[in-house]
DOFI-916304 format. One record per residue (C-alpha): residue number from 1; z, x, y; residue in three letters. Coordinates in nm, 2 decimals. Each point is the difference from the previous one (the first is absolute). Layout:
+-----+--------+--------+--------+--------+
! num !     pz !     px !     py ! residu !
+-----+--------+--------+--------+--------+
! NUM !      Z !      X !      Y !    ALA !
...
+-----+--------+--------+--------+--------+
# end
This chain:
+-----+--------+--------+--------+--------+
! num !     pz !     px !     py ! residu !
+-----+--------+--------+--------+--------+
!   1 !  -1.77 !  -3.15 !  -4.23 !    UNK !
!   2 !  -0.30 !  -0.21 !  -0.14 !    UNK !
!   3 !   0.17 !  -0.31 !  -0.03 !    UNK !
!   4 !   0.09 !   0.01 !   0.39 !    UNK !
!   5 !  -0.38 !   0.12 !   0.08 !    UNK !
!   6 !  -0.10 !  -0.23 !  -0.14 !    UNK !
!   7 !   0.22 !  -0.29 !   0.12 !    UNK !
!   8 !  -0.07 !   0.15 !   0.33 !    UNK !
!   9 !  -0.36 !  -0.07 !  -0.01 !    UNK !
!  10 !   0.02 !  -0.34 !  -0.17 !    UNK !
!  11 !   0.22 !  -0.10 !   0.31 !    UNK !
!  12 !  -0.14 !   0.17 !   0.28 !    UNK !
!  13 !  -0.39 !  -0.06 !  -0.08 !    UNK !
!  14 !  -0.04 !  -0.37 !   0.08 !    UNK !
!  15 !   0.31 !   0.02 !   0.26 !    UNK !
!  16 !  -0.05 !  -0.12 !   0.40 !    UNK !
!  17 !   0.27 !   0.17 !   0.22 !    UNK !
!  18 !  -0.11 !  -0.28 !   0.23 !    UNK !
!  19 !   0.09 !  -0.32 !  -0.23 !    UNK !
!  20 !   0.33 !  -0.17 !   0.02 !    UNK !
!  21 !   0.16 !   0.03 !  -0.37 !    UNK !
!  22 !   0.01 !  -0.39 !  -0.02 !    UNK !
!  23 !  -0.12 !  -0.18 !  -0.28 !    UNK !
!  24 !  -0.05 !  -0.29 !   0.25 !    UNK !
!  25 !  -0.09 !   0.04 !   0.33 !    UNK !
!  26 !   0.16 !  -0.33 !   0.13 !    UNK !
!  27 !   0.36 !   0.15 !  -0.10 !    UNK !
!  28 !   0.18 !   0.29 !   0.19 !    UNK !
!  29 !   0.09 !   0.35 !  -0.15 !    UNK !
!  30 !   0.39 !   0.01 !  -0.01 !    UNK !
!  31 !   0.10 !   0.39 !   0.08 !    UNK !
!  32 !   0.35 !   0.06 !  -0.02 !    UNK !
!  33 !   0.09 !   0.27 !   0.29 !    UNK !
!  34 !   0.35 !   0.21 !   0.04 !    UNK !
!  35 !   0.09 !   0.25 !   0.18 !    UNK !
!  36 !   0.23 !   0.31 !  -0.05 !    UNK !
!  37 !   0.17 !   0.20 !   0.31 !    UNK !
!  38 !   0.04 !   0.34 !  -0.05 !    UNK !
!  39 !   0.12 !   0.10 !   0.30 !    UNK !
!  40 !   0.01 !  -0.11 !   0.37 !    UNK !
!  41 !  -0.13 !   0.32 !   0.17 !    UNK !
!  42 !   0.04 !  -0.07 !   0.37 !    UNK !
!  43 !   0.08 !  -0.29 !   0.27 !    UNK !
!  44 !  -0.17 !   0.07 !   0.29 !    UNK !
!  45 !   0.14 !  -0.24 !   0.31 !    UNK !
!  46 !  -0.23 !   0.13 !   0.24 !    UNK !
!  47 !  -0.33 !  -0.08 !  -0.19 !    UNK !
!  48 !   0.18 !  -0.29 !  -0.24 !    UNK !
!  49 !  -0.12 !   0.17 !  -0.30 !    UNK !
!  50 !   0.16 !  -0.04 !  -0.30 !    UNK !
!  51 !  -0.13 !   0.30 !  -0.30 !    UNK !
!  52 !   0.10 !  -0.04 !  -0.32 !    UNK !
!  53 !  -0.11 !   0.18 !  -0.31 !    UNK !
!  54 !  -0.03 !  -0.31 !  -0.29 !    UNK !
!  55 !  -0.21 !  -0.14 !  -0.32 !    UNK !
!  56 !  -0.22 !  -0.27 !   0.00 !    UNK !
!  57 !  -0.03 !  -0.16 !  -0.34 !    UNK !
!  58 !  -0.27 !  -0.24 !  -0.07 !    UNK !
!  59 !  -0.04 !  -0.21 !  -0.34 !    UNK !
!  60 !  -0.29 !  -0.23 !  -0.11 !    UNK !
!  61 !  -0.22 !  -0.12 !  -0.26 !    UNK !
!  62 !  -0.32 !   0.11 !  -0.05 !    UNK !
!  63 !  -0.19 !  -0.23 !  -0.24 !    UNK !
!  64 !  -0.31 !   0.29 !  -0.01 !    UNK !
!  65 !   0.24 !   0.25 !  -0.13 !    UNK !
!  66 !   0.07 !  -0.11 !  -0.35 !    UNK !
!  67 !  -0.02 !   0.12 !  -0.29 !    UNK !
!  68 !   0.10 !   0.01 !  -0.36 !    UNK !
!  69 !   0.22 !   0.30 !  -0.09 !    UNK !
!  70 !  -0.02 !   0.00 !  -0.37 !    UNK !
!  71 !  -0.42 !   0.04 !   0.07 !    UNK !
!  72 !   0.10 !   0.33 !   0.19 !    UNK !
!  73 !   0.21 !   0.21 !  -0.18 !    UNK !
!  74 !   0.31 !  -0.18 !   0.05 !    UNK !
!  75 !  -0.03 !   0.07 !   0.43 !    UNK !
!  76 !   0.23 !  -0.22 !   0.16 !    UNK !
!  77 !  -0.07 !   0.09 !   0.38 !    UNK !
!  78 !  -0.27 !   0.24 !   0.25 !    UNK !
!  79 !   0.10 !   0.19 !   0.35 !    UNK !
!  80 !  -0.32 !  -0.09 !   0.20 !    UNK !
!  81 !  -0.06 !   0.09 !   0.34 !    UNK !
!  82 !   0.02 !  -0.25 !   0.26 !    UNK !
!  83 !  -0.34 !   0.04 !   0.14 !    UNK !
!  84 !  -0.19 !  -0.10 !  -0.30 !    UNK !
!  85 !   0.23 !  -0.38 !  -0.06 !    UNK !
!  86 !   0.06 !  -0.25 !   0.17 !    UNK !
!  87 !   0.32 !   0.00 !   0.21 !    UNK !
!  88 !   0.20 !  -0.24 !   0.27 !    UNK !
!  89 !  -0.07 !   0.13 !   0.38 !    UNK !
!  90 !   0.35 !  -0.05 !   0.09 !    UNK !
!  91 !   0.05 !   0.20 !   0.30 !    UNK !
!  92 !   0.29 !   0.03 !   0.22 !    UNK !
!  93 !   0.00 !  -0.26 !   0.29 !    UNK !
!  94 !   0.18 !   0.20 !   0.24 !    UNK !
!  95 !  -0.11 !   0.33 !  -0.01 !    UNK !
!  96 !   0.04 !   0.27 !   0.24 !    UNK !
!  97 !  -0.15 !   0.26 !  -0.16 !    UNK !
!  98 !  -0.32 !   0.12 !   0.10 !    UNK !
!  99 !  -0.18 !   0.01 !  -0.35 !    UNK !
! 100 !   0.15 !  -0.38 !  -0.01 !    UNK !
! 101 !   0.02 !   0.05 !  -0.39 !    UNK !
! 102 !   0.26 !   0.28 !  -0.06 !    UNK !
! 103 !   0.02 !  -0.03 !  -0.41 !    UNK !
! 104 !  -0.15 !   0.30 !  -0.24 !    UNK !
! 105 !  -0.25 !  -0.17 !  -0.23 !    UNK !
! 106 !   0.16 !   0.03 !  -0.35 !    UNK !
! 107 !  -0.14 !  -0.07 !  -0.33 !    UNK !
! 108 !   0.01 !  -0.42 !  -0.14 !    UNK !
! 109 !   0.15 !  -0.05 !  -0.35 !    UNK !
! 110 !  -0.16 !  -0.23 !  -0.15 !    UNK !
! 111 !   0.13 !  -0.17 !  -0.36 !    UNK !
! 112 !  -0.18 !  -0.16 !  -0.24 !    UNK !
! 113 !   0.12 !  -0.36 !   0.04 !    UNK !
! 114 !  -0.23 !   0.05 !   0.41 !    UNK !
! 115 !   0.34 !   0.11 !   0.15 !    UNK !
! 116 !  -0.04 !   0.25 !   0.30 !    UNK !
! 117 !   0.30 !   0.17 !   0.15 !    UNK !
! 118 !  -0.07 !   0.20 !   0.36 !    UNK !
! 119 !   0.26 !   0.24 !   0.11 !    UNK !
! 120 !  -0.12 !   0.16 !   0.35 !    UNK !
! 121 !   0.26 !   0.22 !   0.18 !    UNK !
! 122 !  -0.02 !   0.03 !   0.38 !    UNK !
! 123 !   0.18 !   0.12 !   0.31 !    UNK !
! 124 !  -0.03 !  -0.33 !   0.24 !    UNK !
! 125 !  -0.02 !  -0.03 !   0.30 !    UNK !
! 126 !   0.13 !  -0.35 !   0.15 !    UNK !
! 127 !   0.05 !  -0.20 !   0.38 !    UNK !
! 128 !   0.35 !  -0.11 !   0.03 !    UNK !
! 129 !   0.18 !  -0.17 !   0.31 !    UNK !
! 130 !   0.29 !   0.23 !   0.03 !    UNK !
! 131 !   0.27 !  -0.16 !   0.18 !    UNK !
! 132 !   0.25 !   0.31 !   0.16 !    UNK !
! 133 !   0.24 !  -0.28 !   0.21 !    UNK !
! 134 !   0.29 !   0.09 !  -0.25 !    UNK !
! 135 !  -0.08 !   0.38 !  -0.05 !    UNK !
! 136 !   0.15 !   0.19 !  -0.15 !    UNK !
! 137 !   0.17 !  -0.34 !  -0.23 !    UNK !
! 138 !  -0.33 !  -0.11 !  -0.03 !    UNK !
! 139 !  -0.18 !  -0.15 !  -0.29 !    UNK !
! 140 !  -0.36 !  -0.03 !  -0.01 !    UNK !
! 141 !  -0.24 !  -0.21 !  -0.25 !    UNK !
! 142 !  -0.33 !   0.12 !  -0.04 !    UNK !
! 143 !  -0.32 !  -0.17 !  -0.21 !    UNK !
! 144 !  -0.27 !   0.10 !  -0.19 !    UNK !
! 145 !  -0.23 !  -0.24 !  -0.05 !    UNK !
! 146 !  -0.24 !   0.04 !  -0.31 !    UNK !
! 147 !  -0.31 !  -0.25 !  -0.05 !    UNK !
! 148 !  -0.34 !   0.01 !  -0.14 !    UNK !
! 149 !  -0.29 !   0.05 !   0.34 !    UNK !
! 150 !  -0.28 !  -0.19 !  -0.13 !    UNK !
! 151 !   0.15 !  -0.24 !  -0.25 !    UNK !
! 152 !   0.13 !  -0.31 !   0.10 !    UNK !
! 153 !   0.32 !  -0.16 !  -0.20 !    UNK !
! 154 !  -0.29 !  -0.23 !  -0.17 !    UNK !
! 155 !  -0.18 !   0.32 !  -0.15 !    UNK !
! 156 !   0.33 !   0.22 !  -0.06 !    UNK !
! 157 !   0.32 !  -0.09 !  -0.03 !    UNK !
! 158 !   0.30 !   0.31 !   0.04 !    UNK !
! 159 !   0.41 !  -0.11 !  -0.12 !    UNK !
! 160 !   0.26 !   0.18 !   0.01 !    UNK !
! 161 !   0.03 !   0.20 !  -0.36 !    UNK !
! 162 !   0.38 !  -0.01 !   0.08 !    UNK !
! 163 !   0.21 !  -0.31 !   0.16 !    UNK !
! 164 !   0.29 !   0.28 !   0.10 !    UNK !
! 165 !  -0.29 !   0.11 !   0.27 !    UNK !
! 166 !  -0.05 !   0.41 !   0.02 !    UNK !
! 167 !   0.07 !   0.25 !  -0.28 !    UNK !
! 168 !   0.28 !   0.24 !   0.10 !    UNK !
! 169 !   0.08 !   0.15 !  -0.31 !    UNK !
! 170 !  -0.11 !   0.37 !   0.13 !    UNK !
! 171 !   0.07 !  -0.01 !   0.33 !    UNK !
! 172 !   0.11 !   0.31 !   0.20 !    UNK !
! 173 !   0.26 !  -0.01 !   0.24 !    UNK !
! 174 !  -0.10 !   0.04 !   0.34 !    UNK !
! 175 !   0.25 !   0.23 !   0.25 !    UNK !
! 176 !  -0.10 !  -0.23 !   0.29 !    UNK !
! 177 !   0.05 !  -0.36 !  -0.16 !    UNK !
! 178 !   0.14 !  -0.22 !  -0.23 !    UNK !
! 179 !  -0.24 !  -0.24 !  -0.17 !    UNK !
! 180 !   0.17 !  -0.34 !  -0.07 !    UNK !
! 181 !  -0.28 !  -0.16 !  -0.18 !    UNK !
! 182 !  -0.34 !  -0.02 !  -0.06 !    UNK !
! 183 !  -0.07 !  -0.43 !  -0.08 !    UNK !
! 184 !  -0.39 !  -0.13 !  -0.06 !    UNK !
! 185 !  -0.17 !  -0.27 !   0.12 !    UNK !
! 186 !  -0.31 !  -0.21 !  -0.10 !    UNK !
! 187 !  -0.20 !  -0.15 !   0.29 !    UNK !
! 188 !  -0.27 !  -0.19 !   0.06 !    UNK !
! 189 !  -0.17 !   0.01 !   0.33 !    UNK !
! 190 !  -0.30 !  -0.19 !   0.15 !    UNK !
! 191 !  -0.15 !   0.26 !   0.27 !    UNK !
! 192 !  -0.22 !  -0.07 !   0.30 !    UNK !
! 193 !  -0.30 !   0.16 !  -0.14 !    UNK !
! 194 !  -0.01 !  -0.18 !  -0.30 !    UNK !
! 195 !   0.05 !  -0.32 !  -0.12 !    UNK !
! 196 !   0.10 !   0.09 !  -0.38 !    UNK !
! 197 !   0.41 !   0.10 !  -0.04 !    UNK !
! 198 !   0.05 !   0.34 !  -0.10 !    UNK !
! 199 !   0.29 !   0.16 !  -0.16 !    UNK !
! 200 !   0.19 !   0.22 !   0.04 !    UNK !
! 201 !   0.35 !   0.21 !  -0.10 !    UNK !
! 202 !   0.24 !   0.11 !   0.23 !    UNK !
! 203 !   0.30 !   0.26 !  -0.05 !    UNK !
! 204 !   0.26 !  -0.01 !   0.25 !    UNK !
! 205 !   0.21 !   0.36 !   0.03 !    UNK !
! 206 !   0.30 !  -0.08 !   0.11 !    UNK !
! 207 !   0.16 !   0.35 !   0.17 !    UNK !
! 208 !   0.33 !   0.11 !   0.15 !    UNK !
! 209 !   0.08 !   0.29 !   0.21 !    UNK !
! 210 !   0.23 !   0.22 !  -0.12 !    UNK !
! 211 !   0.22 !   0.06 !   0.34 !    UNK !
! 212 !   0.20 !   0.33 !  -0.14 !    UNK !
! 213 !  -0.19 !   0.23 !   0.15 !    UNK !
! 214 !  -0.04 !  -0.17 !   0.35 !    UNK !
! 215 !   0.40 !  -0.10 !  -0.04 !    UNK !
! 216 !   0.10 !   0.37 !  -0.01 !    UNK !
! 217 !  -0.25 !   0.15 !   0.22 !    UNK !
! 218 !  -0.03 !  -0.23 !   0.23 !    UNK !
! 219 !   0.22 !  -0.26 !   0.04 !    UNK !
! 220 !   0.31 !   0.21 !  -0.05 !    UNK !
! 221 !  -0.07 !   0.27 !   0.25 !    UNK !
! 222 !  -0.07 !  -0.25 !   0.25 !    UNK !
! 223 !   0.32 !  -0.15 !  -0.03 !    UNK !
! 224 !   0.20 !   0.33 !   0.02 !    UNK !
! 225 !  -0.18 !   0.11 !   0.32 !    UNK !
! 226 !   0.02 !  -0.34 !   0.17 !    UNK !
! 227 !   0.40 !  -0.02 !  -0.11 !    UNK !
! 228 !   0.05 !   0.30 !   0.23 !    UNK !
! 229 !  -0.05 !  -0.19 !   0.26 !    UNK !
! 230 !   0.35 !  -0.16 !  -0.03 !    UNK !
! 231 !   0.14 !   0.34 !   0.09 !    UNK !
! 232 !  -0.12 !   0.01 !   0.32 !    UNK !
! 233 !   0.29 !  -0.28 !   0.04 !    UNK !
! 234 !   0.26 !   0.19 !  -0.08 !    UNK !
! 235 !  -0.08 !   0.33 !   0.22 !    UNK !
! 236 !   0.22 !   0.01 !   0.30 !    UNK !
! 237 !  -0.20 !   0.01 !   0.32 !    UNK !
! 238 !   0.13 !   0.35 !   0.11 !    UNK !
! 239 !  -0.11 !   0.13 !  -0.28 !    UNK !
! 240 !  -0.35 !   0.01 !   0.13 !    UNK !
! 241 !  -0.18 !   0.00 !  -0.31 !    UNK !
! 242 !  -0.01 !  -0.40 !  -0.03 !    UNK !
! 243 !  -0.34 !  -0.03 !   0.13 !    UNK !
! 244 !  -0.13 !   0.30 !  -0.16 !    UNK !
! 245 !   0.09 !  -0.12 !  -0.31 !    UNK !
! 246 !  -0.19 !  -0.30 !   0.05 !    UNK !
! 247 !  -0.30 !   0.12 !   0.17 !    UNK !
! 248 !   0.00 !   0.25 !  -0.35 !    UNK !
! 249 !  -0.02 !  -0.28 !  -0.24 !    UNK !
! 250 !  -0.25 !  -0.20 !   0.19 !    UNK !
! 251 !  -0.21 !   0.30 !  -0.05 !    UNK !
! 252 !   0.07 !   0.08 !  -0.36 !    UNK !
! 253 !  -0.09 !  -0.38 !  -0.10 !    UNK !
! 254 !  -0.32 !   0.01 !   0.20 !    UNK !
! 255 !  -0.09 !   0.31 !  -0.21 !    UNK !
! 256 !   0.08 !  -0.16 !  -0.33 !    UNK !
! 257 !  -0.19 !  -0.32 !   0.08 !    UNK !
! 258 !  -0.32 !   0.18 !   0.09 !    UNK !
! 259 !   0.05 !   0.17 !  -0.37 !    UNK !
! 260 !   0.08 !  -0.36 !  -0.08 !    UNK !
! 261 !  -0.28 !  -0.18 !   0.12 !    UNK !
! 262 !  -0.23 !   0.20 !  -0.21 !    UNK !
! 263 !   0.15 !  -0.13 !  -0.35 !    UNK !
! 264 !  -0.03 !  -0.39 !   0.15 !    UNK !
! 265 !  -0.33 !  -0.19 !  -0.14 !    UNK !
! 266 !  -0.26 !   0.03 !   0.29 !    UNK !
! 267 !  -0.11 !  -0.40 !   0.03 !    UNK !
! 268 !   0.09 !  -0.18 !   0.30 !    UNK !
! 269 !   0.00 !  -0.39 !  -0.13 !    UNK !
! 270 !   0.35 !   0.02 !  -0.02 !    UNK !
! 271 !   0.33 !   0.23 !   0.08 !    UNK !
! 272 !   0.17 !   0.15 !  -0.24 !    UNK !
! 273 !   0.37 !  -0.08 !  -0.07 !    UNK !
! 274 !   0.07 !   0.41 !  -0.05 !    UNK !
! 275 !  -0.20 !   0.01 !   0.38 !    UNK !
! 276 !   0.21 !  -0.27 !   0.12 !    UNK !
! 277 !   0.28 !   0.17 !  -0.09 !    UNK !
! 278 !  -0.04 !   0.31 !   0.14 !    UNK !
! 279 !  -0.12 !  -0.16 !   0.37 !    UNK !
! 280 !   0.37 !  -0.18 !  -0.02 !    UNK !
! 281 !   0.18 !   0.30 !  -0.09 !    UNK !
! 282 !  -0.19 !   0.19 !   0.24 !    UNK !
! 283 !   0.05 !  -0.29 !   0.32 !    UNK !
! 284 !   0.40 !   0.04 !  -0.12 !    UNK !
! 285 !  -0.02 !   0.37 !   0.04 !    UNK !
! 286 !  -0.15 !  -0.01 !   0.37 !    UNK !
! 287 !   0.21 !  -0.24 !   0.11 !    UNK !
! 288 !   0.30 !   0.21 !  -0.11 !    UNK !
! 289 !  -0.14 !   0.29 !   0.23 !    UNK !
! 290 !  -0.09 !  -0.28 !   0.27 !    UNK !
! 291 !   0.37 !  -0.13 !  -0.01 !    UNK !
! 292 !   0.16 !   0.38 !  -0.05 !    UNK !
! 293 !  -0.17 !   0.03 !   0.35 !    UNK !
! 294 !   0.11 !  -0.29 !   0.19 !    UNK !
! 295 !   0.38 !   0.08 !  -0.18 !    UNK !
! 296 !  -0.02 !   0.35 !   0.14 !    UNK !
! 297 !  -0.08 !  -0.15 !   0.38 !    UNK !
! 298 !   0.28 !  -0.21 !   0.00 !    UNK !
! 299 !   0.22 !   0.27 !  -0.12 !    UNK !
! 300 !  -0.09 !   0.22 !   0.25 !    UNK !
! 301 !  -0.04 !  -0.14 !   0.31 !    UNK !
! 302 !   0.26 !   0.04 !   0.26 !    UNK !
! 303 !   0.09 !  -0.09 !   0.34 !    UNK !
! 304 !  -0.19 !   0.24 !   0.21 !    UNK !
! 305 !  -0.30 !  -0.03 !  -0.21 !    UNK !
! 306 !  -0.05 !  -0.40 !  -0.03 !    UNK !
! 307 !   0.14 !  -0.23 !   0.26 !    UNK !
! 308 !   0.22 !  -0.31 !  -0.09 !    UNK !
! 309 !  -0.26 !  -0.31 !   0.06 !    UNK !
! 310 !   0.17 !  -0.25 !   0.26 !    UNK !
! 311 !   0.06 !  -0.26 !  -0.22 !    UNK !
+-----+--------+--------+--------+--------+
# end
């Protein structure tokens, strides 16, 4: 309408995108940063990427965007695009994706009392240490660390808008994990390359693994094959089947941990539990077929085959 063309132009006409909304440069800008998960889309051990599909939501005060509703036809707030304000650089600290900035530039809203609320949506793309030592009972805690690039804590200040840390109110389920709990953290770091302390806020994802699926499909199986193995026991040693019947499951375990070894997480900076498992269950099984042999030679040797030693 004409009010809002006109408040447009008021605003916009003597605005810098390049001036920090302070009305005193001595003082730092306070932006109150949050940060809503979506949905965890994929853990990937090998690489130790984390990619999550979440919100970023950005609050401050811009002193340059004021303005009297009742002069303006009673407007209480403007959607401006980001590119023509002034807005935080807060970037994700450790992030692996290759555009570095994975958020889809939405519009500012911007209030009359200089308030300016930034919602950007994003798939992200993050670097976390993925510990598989206790796979598949294995939980995992991964950060994302948000801060602004260029200004120090001096210049721009983030907090947490919430002390409860992430928002988790429309989170989606993942098939693969459990999420536990998303806390945030404000810190304040002094880096080599600077001498100013920059801030920054960190999320914590705090996953579990949800073992059904490796319980029934792979744990369970193994255990039914490698029980087998007991029977081999029992067989009398006439039967002649006793050895066949181990040599048989030696070979159908080696197939299903080849079929195995493909679902385990790639990484070699530490064995898996499920992998130490299987290389226990599968030492047991060859020493069945090891000691099914050496029961089988006693049984039957005889006298004009093996001689009595002297002693």
């Amino acid at each position: 309408g004409p009010h809002e063309k006109r408040l447009l132009n008021n605003l916009l006409g003597p605005y810098n995108v390049l001036e920090r909304p302070v009305a005193n440069e001595s003082e730092p800008l306070e932006v109150k940063f949050g940060l809503t998960l979506q949905q965890i889309i994929d853990v990937d051990e090998k690489n130790q990427i984390l990619t999550t599909n979440a919100w970023l939501n950005l609050e401050w005060n811009d002193y340059n965007l004021k303005w009297n509703e009742s002069e303006y036809g009673g407007v209480k707030d403007l959607r401006i695009t980001p590119n023509k304000l002034w807005k935080p650089d807060v970037l994700m600290y450790n992030s692996a994706d290759e555009g570095f900035d994975g958020t889809f530039q939405t519009n500012v809203v911007v209030k009359h009392n200089g308030s300016c609320l930034y919602v950007p949506p994003g798939i992200f793309k993050s670097t976390c240490k993925i510990d598989i030592t206790w796979f598949p009972f294995d939980d995992q805690h991964c950060d994302m660390k948000f801060g602004s690039w260029t200004y120090d804590g001096n210049q721009l200040d983030l907090v947490l808008n919430s002390e409860s840390g992430g928002d988790l109110s429309d989170f989606i389920t993942n098939g693969e994990w459990y999420l536990i709990g998303m806390p945030g953290k404000k810190n304040t770091i002094v880096y080599a390359c600077c001498p100013e302390p920059y801030v920054d806020v960190t999320f914590t994802i705090k996953i579990r693994r949800r073992t059904l699926y490796y319980f029934f499909n792979l744990i369970v199986p193994c255990v039914l094959i490698s029980s087998m193995a007991l029977l081999g026991f029992t067989l009398p040693p006439d039967s002649g089947e006793k050895l066949t019947l181990g040599v048989t499951i030696l070979l159908s375990l080696t197939v299903f941990l080849n079929l195995v070894a493909e679902t385990l997480p790639q990484v070699s900076d530490a064995i898996p539990l499920l992998g130490t498992y299987f290389n226990c269950i599968m030492f047991m099984v060859a020493s069945s077929v090891v000691l099914t042999v050496v029961v089988l030679n006693y049984h039957h040797r005889t006298a004009d085959i093996h001689e009595m030693p002297q002693w």
